[in-house]
N, C-alpha and C positions, 0 to 999 in steps of 0.2 A: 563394657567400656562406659563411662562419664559422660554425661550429655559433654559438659566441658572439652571432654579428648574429642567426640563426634563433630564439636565446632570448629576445634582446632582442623580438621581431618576433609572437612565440607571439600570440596570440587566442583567447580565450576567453568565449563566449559562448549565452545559450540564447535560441534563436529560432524562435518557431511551433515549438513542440516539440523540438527539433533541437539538439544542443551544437555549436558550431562549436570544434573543438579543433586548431588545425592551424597550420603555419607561411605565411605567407606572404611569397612569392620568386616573385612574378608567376604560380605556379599556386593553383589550387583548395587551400582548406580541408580537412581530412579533414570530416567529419561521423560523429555516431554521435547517436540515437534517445534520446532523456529517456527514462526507464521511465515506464507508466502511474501505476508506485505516487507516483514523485515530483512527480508533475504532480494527486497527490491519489485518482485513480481507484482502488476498490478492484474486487478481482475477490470472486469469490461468496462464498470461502473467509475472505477478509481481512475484510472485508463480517461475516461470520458468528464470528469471531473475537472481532472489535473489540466485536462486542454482546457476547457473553459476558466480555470486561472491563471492560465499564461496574460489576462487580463485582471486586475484586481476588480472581485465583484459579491456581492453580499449571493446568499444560499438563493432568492428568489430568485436574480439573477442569472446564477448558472443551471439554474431549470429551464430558465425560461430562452437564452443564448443555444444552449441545447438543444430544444424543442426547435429554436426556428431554426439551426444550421444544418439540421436533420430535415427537417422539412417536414417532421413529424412524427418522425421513423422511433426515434429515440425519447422518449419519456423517463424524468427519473422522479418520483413520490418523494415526500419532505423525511418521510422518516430513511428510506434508504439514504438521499442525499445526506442528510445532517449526521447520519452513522458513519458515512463515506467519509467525510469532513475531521469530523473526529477522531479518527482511525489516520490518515492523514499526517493532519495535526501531531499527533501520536507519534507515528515516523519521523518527524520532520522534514515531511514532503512541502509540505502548504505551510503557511502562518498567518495567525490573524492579524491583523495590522490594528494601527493606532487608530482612533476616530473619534469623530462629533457625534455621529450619528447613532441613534439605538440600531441600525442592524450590523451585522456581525459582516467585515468584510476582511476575503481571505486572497488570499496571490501564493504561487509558487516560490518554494527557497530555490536558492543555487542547486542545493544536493537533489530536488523533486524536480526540478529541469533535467539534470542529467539521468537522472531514474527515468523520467517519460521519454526522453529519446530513445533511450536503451529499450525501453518494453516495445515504441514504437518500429523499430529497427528489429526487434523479432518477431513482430509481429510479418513486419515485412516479404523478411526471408519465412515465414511459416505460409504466407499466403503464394509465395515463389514453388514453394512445393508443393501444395496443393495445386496450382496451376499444372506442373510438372506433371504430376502424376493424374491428374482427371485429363490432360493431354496424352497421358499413355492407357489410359482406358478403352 
């Protein structure tokens, strides 16, 4: 078959998590894996981020907002931070905002508010069960 018919033929599709990206010519799809972040899921870090931009505030800042809400417990390094961010970003969780300033300041979209409730709300019910269950231990 023609590179040309293969292009014609591409498929592209996301299913039960899964991108189907791939030619078909009587074989297999390739596949590749949706990222957790895109399917919504935050990890602990993102998670912890995204709260510290329910106020808009440059990267030092939400280390530092962080560090003291935690009381110390919670630490995040500039290079996970700023990978965090950009990843983020990426989603269209966070966006950077306009400014004077040389530092980079970020705040939550509409769509990364309703993503952080959602993570936060299962995180909820996941800690309901574990209560549950170390109470039937």
């Amino acid at each position: 078959m023609s590179l040309l018919a293969l292009s014609r033929e591409r498929q592209l599709n996301i299913h039960h998590g899964y991108i189907h990206d791939g030619y078909w010519d009587g074989g297999e799809a390739l596949m590749a894996r949706v990222s957790a972040l895109a399917q919504g899921e935050l990890t602990d870090t993102a998670l912890h981020v995204m709260l510290a931009l329910t106020q808009a505030r440059h990267g030092y800042a939400v280390m530092q907002f962080l560090a003291e809400r935690s009381r110390g417990i919670l630490t995040i390094g500039p290079a996970s931070l700023y990978t965090t961010l950009r990843k983020l970003t990426g989603a269209g969780f966070i966006q950077e905002l306009e400014g004077d300033d040389s530092r980079r300041v970020y705040r939550l979209t509409p769509q990364g508010r309703d993503v952080l409730i959602g993570n936060i709300e299962r995180r909820r019910r996941l800690m309901a069960m574990a209560d549950q269950i170390m109470e039937e231990a």
